[in-house]
Residue, then its C-alpha position, 0 to 999 in steps of 0.5 A: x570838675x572837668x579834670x575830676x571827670x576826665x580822671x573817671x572816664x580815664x580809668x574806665x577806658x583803662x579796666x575796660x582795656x585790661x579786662x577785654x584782654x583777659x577775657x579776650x583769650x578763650x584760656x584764660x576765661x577757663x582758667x577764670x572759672x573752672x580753678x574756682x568751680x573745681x576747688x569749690x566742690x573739692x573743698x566741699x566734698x573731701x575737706x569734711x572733718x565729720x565723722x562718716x564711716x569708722x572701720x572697726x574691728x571684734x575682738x569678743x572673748x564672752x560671746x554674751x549677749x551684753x556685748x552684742x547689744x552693745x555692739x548692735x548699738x555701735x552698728x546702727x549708728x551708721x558711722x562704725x561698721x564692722x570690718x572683721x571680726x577677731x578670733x585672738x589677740x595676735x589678730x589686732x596688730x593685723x588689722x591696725x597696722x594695715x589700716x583695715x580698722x580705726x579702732x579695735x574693741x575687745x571684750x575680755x572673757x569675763x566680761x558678761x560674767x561681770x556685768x551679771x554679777x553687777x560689777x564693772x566690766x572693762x571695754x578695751x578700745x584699741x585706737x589707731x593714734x596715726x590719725x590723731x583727730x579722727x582717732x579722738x572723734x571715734x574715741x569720744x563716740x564710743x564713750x557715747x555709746x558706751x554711756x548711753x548703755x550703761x544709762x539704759x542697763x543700771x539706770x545712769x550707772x558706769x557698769x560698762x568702762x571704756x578703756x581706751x589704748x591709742x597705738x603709735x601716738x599714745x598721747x593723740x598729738x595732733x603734730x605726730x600726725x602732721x609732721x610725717x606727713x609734711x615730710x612727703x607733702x611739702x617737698x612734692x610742693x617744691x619738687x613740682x614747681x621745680x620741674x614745672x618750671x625747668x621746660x618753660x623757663x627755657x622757653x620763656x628765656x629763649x635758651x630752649x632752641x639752643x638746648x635742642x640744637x646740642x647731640x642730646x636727646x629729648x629723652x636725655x633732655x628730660x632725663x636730666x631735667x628731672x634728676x636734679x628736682x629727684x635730689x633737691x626733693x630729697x633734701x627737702x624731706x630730710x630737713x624736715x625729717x630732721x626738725x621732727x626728729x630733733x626740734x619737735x622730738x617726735x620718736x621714729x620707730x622705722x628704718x631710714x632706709x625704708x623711707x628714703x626708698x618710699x620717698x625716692x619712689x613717690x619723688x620720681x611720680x611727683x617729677x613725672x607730673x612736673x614735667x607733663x605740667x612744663x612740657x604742656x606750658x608755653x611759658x613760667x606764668x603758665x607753669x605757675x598757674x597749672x601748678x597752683x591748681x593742682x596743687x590744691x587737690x592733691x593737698x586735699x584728696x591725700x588724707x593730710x587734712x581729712x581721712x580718705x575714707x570719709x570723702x565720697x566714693x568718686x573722690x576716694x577713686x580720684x586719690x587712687x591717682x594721687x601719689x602724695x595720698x600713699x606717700x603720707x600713709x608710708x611715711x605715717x607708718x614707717x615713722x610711727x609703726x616701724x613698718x617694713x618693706x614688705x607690708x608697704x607693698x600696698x602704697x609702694x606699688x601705685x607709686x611706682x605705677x603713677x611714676x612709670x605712667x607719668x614719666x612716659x607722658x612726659x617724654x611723650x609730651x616733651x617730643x610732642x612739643x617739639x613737632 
């Protein structure tokens, strides 16, 4: 019985230890809490699959009063509001390919003419498939609308048929939605680890003294720390470029040059932010944990899981920082709609923005640290 109780009284003096020297360091009680608080209110605000807000666009070539009680019923949902509205057929590509309008609905010119003679009239809804589920949930609400319509007008009959036309994913898969995104979102993963850890490794190994005693500058220093990461993250993107292309067979419809040139772009923000995460890390397991917690976030506020326009106004200004938000929408659309160059100018420029901010940090940092 003696032994039993100092066996207790032992493990108790053991956890009191261990939990006095990580509550004893004022950074770790932080990293206790603030990881969970701030994955907490992320989780609950941006990872929302419920449909809030569905940008589309009119293409209405009766200009009957069918069409604008219909449309009167779409806008009081509170979900659909009307982006613009359309005065030709040329003007949908417009809208769609520049992700103004999820969905697009075009009303032919006959169509209050058919229903006045009690025919059936066709309600082309034009969806844009990049975001498969979103895409499908706006799809099935329409059809709602649609029916109750159709209940109020005939008393239950189909007067009125939706006829859906999804673009860029004919099929709504799920997997051509992800597997491009995943060519930006998991190779930022182990880009930012990489360089994460380059600076404290060094430190923590001891070779970082010897490193700085050699003729090359700081600047020099993170130069080369972070050229290295730049390739191996294009690398990664290629194979899992090549497993969508030639495992899942999902059709590329852009130019690979234009991707690697977006890809290179968003690789160079991603080490410019895993060089600020080393150069502020005293060692690897510091690294490590910075790099975790960011992590997360920036999955989360990318649009991978969830659109960016269903999440909360502050976090969709708090995705305007996040590279892999614009990294996964350029890839989204060279992949899938061929897009160019030029119409991508809207997520190359930010960034080609967080990556000359995040660099300079860096170096700033790097010298800080050396101070």
């Amino acid at each position: 019985m003696d032994d039993f109780i100092d066996f207790w009284r032992r493990l108790v003096q053991l956890c009191r230890k261990e939990l006095l020297a990580i509550l004893k360091d004022p950074a770790n009680r932080a990293i206790l809490v603030v990881p969970a608080l701030l994955q907490s209110f992320v989780f609950g605000y941006a990872a929302t699959y419920n449909l809030t807000n569905v940008p589309y666009a009119v293409l209405d070539q009766s200009q009957g009063a069918a069409s604008a009680r219909l449309l009167a019923r779409l806008d009081g949902t509170g979900v659909f509001h009307r982006v613009a509205t359309l005065t030709a057929p040329r003007d949908i590509a417009r809208v769609v390919d520049a992700g103004d309008a999820l969905l697009v609905l075009q009303f032919g010119p006959d169509f209050e003419a058919r229903l006045a003679q009690g025919q059936d009239a066709p309600l082309q809804v034009i969806l844009d498939g990049r975001n498969s589920t979103t895409a499908g949930q706006a799809s099935a609400h329409v059809a709602q609308i649609v029916a109750a319509y159709n209940a109020e007008l005939r008393g239950g009959g189909m007067p009125v048929i939706a006829v859906p036309r999804v673009w860029y994913n004919p099929n709504l898969e799920t997997r051509w939605n992800i597997m491009p995104a995943l060519i930006a979102a998991l190779s930022m993963m182990q880009t930012l680890m990489l360089t994460a850890l380059s600076v404290a490794r060094e430190r923590e190994q001891g070779t970082f003294d010897q490193l700085l005693v050699t003729p090359y500058t700081p600047m020099e220093i993170m130069l080369g720390k972070a050229v290295p990461p730049v390739l191996i993250g294009l690398v990664q993107s290629s194979i899992i470029l090549c497993v969508a292309l030639f495992w899942f067979r999902i059709p590329m419809a852009g130019s690979l040059a234009t991707l690697y040139a977006g890809l290179a772009i968003f690789t160079v923000a991603c080490v410019g932010v895993g060089l600020s995460i080393s150069a502020v890390s005293a060692n690897m397991q510091q690294a490590m944990l910075y790099t975790f917690v960011l992590i997360m976030p920036l999955m989360l506020l990318s649009g991978l899981a969830t659109p960016v326009r269903n999440m909360p106004d502050p976090l969709q200004a708090a995705t305007l920082a996040n590279p892999l938000r614009f990294a996964i929408d350029l890839v989204q659309r060279v992949y899938l709609e061929g897009a160019g160059l030029a119409s991508l100018w809207r997520n190359l420029v930010p960034m080609f923005v967080l990556g000359t901010v995040t660099l300079p940090l860096a170096a700033w940092l790097f010298r800080h640290r050396l101070v």
